[in-house]
C-alpha positions as CSV (number, residue, x, y, z in Angstrom):
1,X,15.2,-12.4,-7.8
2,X,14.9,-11.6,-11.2
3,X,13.2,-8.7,-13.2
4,X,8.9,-9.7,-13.3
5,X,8.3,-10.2,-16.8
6,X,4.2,-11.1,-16.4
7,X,2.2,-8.9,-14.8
8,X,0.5,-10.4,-11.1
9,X,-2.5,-12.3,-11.2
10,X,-6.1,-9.5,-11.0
11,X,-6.2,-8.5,-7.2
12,X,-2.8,-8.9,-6.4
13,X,-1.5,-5.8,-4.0
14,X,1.3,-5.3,-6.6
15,X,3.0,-2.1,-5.1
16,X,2.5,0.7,-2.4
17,X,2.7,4.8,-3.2
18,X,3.9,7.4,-0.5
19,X,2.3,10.9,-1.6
20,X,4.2,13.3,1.1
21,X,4.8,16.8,0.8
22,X,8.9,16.6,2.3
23,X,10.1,14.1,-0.5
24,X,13.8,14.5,0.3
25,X,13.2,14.2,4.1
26,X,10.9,10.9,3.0
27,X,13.9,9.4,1.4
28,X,16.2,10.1,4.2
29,X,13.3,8.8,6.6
30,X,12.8,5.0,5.1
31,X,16.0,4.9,3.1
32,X,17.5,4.5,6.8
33,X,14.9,2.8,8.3
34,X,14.2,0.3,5.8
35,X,17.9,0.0,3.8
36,X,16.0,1.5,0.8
37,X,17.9,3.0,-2.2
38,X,16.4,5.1,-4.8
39,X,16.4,6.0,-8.5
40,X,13.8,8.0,-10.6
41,X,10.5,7.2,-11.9
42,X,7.9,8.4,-14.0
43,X,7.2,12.5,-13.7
44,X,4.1,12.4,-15.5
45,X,2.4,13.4,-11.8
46,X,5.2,15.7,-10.3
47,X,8.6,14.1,-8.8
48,X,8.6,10.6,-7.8
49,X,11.3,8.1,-7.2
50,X,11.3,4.6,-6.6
51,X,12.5,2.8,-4.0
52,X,14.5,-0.4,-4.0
53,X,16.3,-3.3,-2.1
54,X,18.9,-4.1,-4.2
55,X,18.3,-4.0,-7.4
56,X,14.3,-4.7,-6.9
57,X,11.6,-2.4,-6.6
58,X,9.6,-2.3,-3.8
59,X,7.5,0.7,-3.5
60,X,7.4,4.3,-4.8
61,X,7.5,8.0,-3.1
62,X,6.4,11.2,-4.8
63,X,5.3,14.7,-3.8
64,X,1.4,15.1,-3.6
65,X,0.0,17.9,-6.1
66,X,-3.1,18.8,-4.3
67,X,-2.9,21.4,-1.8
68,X,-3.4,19.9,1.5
69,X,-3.9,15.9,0.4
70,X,-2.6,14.1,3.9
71,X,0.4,12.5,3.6
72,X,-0.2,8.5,3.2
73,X,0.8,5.5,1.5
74,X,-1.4,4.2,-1.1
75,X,-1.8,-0.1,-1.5
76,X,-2.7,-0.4,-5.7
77,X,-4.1,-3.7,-6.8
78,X,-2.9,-5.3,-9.9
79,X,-5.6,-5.4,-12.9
80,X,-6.2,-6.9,-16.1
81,X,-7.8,-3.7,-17.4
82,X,-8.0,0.0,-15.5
83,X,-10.9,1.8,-17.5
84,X,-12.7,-1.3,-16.6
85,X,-11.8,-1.9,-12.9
86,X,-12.4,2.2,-12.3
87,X,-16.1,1.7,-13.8
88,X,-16.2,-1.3,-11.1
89,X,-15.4,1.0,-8.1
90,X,-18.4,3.6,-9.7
91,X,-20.7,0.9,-10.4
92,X,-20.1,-0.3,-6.8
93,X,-20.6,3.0,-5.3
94,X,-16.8,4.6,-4.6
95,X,-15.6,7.1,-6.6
96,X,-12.5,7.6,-9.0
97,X,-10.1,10.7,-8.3
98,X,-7.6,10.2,-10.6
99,X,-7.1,8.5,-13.9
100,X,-7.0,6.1,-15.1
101,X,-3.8,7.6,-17.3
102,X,-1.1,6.4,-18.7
103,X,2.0,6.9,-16.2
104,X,4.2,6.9,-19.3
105,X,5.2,3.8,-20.7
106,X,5.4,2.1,-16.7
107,X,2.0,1.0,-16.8
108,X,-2.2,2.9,-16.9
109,X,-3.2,3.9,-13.1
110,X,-6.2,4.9,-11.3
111,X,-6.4,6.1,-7.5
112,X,-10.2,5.3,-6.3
113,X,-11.8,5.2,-2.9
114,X,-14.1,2.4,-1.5
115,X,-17.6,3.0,-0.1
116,X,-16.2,4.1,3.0
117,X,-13.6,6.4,1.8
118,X,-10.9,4.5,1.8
119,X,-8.2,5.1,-0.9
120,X,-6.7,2.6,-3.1
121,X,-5.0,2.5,-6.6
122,X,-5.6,0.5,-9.7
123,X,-2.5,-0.8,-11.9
124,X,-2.4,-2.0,-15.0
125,X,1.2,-2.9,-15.4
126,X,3.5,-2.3,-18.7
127,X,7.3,-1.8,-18.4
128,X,6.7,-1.9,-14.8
129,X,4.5,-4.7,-13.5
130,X,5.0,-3.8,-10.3
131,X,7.7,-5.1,-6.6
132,X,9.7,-7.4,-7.0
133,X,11.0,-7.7,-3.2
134,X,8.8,-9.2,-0.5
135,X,8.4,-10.4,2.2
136,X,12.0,-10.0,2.9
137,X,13.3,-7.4,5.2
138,X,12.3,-3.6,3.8
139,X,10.0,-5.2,1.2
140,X,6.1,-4.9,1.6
141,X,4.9,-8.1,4.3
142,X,0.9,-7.4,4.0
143,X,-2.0,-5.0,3.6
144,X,-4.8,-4.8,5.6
145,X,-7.9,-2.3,5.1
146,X,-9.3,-1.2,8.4
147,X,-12.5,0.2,8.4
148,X,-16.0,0.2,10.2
149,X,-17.9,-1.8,7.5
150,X,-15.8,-4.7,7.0
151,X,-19.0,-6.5,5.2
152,X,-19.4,-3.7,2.7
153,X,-16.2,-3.9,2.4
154,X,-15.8,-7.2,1.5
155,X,-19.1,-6.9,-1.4
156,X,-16.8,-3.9,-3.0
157,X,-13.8,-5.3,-3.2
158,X,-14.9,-9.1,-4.6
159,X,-16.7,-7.2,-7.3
160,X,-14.3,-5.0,-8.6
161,X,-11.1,-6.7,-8.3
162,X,-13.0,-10.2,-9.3
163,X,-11.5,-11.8,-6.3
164,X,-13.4,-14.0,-3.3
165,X,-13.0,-12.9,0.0
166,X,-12.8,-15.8,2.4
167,X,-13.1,-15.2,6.6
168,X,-9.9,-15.4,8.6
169,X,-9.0,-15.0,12.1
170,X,-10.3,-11.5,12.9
171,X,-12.0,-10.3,9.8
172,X,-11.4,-11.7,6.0
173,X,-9.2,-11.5,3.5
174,X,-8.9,-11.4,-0.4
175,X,-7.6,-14.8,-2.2
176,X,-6.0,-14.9,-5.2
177,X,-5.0,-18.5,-6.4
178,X,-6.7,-19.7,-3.4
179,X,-4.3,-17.8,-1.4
180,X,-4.8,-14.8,1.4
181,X,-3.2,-11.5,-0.1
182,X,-4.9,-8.5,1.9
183,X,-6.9,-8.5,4.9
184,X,-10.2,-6.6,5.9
185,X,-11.2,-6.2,9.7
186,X,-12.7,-3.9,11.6
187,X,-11.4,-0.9,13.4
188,X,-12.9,0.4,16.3
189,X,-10.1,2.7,17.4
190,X,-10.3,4.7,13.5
191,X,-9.8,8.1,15.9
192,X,-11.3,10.7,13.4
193,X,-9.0,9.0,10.7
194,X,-11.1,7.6,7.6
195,X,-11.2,3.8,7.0
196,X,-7.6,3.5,5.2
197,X,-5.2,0.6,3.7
198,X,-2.2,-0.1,6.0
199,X,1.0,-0.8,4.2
200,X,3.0,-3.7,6.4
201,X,6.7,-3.3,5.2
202,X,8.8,-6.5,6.7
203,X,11.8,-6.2,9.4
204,X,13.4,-8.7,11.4
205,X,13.3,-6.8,14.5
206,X,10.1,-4.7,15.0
207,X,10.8,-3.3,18.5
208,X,14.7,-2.2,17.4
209,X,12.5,-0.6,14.0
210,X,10.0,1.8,16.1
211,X,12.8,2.6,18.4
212,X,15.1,3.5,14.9
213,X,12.0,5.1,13.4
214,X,11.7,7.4,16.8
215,X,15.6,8.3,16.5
216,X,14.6,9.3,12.7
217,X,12.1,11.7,13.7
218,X,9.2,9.5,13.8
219,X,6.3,8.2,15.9
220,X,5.4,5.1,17.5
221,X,1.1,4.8,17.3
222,X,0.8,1.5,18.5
223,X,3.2,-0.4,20.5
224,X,4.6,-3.4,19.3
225,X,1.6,-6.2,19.1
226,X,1.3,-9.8,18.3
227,X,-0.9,-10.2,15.4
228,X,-1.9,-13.2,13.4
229,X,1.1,-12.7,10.9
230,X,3.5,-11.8,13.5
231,X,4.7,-9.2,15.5
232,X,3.8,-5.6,14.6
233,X,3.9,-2.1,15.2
234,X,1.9,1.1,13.9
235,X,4.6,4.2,12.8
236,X,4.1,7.7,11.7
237,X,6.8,9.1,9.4
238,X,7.8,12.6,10.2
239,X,5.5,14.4,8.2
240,X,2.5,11.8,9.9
241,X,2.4,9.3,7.0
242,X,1.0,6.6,8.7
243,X,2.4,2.8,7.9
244,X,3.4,-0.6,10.0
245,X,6.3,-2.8,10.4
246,X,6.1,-6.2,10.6
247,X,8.3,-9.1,12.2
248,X,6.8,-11.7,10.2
249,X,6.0,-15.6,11.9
């Protein structure tokens, strides 16, 4: 696949974050489970490296510089403008932690959380525009926010990201180019967790993956599951990131 040279299309999930406080032992963790190689990436926020499939980038892992921010991957939606999107998810009602900033010449960020509390990022692509592998094995399949308001939900994210949201089997999803890209549902099993973004990375095998993933130090939080996009099961990485595999239909 060659190198993206236009950035994706407003509300596009156009890369995932890992913010972990064990960076090497992340690396170790997915660069096995997933095939993943590494090289660096911007600094700006403390260490962060991204990950690859080859020669494409698929999703970036850094060490979190708050004191006690859980370890989690982050889903970051593709925008036309940041500062504009950011005043969106405050006009809307969620709040903005972080930026937007320029994450050196990559590309302008935000990190935002819905109503609810659930986190997302903003990108605004520049050098870096954002994967470029997916939904082949190790690259991201699907995200999918899981919350108890799945209405709300659905208002928020249609007005700031400037997308419709269209029902599916089991909740909605957003459409860009007339086409499902994330999913919204609710989630009655939420177990003192906030409502969150699930990162669905693609294997070819899910069951072999949570047994490999339990080998790697890992934990299997839902046993593997048919969904409507396949089969797929719910992992915690060693230091309890929380993300899914998925043996894509």
């Amino acid at each position: 696949m060659s190198a993206l040279t236009l950035r994706l299309a407003q509300g596009t999930p156009c890369w995932v974050s890992l913010m972990t406080d064990d960076l090497p032992g992340a690396r170790a963790f997915y660069g096995q489970l997933l095939g993943w190689t590494f090289t660096a990436g911007p600094t700006q926020l403390g260490a962060y490296v991204r990950a690859r499939i080859g020669e494409e980038p698929v999703a970036g892992l850094g060490v979190s510089s708050v004191t006690g921010y859980p370890v989690q991957w982050t889903t970051y939606f593709a925008v036309d403008s940041a500062d504009r999107s950011a005043q969106l998810v405050r006009e809307c009602g969620g709040t903005v932690a972080v930026g937007p900033l320029q994450a050196e010449r990559a590309g302008r960020l935000a990190i935002a959380a819905d109503v609810s509390g659930a986190v997302f990022g903003l990108w605004q692509g520049a050098e870096h525009l954002g994967r470029e592998a997916g939904p082949e094995p190790g690259g991201p399949a699907w995200a999918e926010l899981l919350t108890p308001d799945p209405d709300g939900a659905a208002v928020f994210y249609r007005t700031v990201l400037g997308v419709p949201v269209a029902e599916t089997e089991g909740g909605s999803a957003l459409l860009v180019g007339g086409r499902p890209v994330a999913g919204i549902r609710r989630d009655a099993e939420l177990r003192g967790h906030p409502p969150r973004w699930r990162t669905h990375f693609a294997v070819t095998d899910a069951e072999l993956t949570a047994r490999r993933a339990v080998e790697l130090g890992g934990r299997v939080l839902v046993e593997p599951h048919p969904t409507p996009r396949g089969r797929a099961v719910r992992l915690a990485d060693p230091r309890g990131g929380h993300f899914s595999v998925l043996e894509p239909l």
